[in-house]
C-alpha positions in Angstrom: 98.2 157.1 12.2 100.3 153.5 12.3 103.6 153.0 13.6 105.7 152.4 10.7 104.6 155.9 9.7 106.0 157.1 13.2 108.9 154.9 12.7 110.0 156.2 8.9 108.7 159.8 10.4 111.6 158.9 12.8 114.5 158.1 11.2 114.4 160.9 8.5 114.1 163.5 10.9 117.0 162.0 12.7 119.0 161.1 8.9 117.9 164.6 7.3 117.7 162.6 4.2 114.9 160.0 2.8 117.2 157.8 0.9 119.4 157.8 3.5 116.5 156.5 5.8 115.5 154.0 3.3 118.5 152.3 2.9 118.9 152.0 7.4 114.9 150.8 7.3 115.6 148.3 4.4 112.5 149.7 2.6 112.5 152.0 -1.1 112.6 155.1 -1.0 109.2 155.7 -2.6 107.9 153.6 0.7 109.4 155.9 2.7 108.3 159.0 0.9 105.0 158.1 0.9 104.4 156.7 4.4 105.7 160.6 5.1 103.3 161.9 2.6 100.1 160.1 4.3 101.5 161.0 8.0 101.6 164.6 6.8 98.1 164.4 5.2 96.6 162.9 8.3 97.3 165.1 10.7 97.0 168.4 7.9 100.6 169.8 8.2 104.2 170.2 6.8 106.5 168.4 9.0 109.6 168.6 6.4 111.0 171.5 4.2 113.7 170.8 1.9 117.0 172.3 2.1 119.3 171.6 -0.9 119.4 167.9 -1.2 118.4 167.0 2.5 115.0 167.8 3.8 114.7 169.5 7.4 111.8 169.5 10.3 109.7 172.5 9.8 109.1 174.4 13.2 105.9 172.2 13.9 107.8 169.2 12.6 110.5 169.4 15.2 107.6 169.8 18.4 105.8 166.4 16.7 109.1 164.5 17.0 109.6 165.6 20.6 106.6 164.2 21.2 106.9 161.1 18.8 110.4 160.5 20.2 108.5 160.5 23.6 106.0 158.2 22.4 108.2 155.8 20.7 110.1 155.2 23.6 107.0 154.4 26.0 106.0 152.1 23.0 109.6 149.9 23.0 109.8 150.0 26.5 105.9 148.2 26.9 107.3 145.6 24.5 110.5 144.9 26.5 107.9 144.5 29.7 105.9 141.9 27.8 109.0 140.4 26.2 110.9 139.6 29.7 107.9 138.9 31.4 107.5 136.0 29.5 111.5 135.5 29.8 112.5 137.6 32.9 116.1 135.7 32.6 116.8 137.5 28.9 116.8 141.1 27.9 119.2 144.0 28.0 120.3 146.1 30.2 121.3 149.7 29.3 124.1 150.1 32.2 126.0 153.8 33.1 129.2 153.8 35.1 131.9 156.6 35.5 135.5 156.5 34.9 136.6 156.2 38.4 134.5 152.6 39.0 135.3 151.1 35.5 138.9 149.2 36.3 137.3 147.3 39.2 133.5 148.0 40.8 132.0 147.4 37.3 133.8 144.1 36.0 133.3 142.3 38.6 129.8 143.0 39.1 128.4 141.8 36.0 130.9 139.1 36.0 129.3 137.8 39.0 125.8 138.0 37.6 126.7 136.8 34.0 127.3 134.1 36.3 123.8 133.6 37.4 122.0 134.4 34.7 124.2 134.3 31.5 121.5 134.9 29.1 120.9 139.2 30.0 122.7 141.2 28.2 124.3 145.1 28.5 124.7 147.9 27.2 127.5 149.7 28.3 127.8 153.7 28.8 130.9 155.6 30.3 130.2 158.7 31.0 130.9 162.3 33.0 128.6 162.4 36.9 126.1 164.8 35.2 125.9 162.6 32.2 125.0 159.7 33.7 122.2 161.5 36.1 120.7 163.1 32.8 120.7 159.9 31.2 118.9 158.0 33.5 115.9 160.9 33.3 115.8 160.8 29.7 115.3 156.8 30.5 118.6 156.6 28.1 119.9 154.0 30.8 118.4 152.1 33.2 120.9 152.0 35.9 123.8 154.0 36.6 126.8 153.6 39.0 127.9 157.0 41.0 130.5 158.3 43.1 129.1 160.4 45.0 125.5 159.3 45.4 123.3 162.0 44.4 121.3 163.8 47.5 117.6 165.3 47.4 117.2 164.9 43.1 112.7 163.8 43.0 113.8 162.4 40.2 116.2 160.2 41.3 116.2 157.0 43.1 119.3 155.9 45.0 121.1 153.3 47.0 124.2 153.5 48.6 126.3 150.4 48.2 129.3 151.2 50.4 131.6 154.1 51.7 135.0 154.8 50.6 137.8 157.1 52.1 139.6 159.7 49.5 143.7 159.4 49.8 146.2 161.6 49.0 149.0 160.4 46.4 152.3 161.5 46.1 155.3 160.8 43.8 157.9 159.2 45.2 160.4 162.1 45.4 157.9 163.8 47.8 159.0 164.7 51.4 156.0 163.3 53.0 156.1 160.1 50.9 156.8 158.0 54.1 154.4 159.1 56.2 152.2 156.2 57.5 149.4 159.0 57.1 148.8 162.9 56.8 147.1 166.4 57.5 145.3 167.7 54.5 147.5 171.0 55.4 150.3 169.8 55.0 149.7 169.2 51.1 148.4 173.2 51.2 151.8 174.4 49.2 151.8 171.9 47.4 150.4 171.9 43.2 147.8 169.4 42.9 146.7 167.5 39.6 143.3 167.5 39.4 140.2 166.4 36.8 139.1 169.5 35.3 136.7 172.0 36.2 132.8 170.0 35.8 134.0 167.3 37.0 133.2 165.4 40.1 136.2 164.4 41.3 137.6 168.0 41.0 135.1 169.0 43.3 135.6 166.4 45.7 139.6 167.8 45.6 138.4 171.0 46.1 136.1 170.8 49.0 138.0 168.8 50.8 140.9 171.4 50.5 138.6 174.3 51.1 137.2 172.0 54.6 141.1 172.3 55.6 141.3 175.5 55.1 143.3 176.1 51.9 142.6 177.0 48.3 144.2 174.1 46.2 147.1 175.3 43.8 145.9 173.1 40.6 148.9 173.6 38.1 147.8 170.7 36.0 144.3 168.6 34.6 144.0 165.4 33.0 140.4 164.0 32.1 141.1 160.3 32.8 142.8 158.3 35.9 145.3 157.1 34.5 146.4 160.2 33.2 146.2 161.6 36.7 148.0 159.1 38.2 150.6 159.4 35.5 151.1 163.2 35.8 151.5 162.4 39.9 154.2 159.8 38.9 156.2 162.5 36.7 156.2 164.1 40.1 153.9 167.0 38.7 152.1 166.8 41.6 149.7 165.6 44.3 146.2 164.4 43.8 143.2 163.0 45.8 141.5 160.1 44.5 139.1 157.4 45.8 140.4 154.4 47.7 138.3 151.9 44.8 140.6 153.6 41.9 143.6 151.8 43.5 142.5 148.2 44.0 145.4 145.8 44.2 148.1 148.6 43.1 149.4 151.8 43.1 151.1 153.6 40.4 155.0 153.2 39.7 156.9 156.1 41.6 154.0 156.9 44.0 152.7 156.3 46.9 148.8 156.6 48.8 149.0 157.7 51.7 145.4 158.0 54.4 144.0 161.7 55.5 143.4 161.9 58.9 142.1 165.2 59.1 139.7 166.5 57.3 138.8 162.6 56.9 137.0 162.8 53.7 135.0 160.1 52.2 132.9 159.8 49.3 129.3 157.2 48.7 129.3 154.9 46.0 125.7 153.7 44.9 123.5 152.8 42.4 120.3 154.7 40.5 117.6 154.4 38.6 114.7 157.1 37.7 112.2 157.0 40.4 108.9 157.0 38.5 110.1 153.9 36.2 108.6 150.6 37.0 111.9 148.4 35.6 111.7 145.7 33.5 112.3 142.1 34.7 115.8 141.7 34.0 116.4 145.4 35.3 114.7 144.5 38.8 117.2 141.4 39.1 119.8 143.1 38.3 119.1 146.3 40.8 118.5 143.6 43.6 121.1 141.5 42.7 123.6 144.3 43.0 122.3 145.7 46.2 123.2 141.9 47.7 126.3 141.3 46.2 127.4 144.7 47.8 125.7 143.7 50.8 127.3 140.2 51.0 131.1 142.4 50.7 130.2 144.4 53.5 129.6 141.5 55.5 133.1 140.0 55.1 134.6 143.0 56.3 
């Protein structure tokens, strides 16, 4: 069994179609078809059937690429091991970050180590909480940034870079806009904008609101922050939303205002999969962020 049998095996499982495969592998088609032929031979089964003009994985096709897809992973990631431990200062670095750390956490991060070692590169991935967990399993990113960090997962690995508080934002028009701060129950008639159900930063809205000792009345969802904010600057409503997601600003027609009681706060961190022994570049990286975050805390 080679590689570039694996490799062809691969990509027209994943392309359903061997001319398709051809053409992405930069080989003829009769190379491909053939490299299939012998894989099949060897090991004494059918892994494809053919529907119409594409071909699909036959039942004990699709548990061989589970596996191969398994396999073929551990394989690229032994040669990025050998590659950046001859060059730990080059590589890439398959990075996960969620919505509400992208505007200002994230950029200036990697701006800061582009700055001390220019030559790593990333690969970026926005994604959903769960997402980014999952992904970091799979070993489909090697780091991931996450708000709240993740408690008691084996599989997880995780360090807390700081702690943030959640504030309440108002529109403008609001009657408590001018407080200098605020009960959660005082925002318990009020309709709050939220992220949708799933997602973390609903739940942080709702637990806080159920620690206070109210329901939340969600009349309206938006899946990004700036659509949240936006709805809250109609005067739809109010919201609760990480201190980090403001920065330097806060939206037109609104204000952010502290919570005294409940006081409700949320980790920010950074994770990798516990079991996996990162790559050169990776382990700078993971220290270098743990520092920088470090060195911030410090000039507080």
């Amino acid at each position: 069994m080679e590689l570039r049998q694996l490799r062809y095996f691969m990509e027209v499982a994943e392309r359903e179609h061997v001319s398709e495969a051809a053409v992405n592998l930069h080989v003829a088609q009769s190379a491909v078809s053939r490299q299939i032929a012998n894989l099949e031979g060897e090991l004494g089964v059918s892994l494809f059937e053919r529907e119409g003009r594409n071909i699909k994985l036959t039942q004990i096709g699709k548990t061989f690429y589970t596996h191969t897809k398994i396999a073929m992973k551990a394989i690229d990631n032994a040669k990025k091991q050998i590659d950046e431990y001859l060059d730990p200062e080059r590589g890439t670095i398959k990075i996960g970050f969620p919505t509400s750390l992208s505007s200002h956490l994230l950029p200036s991060v990697i701006s800061a180590f582009k700055d001390e070692y220019p030559n790593v590169a990333f690969h970026l991935r926005q994604g959903s909480y769960r997402f980014l967990i999952d992904s970091v399993k799979k070993d489909e990113i090697d780091v991931a940034f996450l708000g709240p960090v993740p408690k008691d997962d084996p599989d997880i690995e995780s360090h807390i870079l700081f702690t943030e508080s959640i504030l309440a934002l108002l529109p403008l028009s609001h009657p408590l806009a001018d407080r200098d701060s605020l009960y959660l129950t005082d925002l318990k008639n009020d309709e709050f904008v939220s992220f949708p159900k799933g997602f973390v930063l609903e739940k942080v809205i709702v637990d806080a609101c159920r620690q206070a000792g109210f329901a939340p009345k969600i009349s309206s969802e938006g899946e990004d922050l700036d659509a949240i904010k936006g709805l809250v600057s109609a005067g739809i409503g109010v919201t609760l939303l990480p201190e980090s997601t403001f920065h330097e600003s806060t939206p037109r027609l609104t204000v952010k205002i502290p919570i005294n009681i409940p006081e409700v706060r949320r980790t920010v961190g950074v994770i990798k999969q516990k079991e996996k022994s990162l790559a050169p570049s990776e382990k700078i990286f993971y220290a270098f962020v743990k520092e920088f975050f470090s060195r911030l805390q410090g000039f507080k």
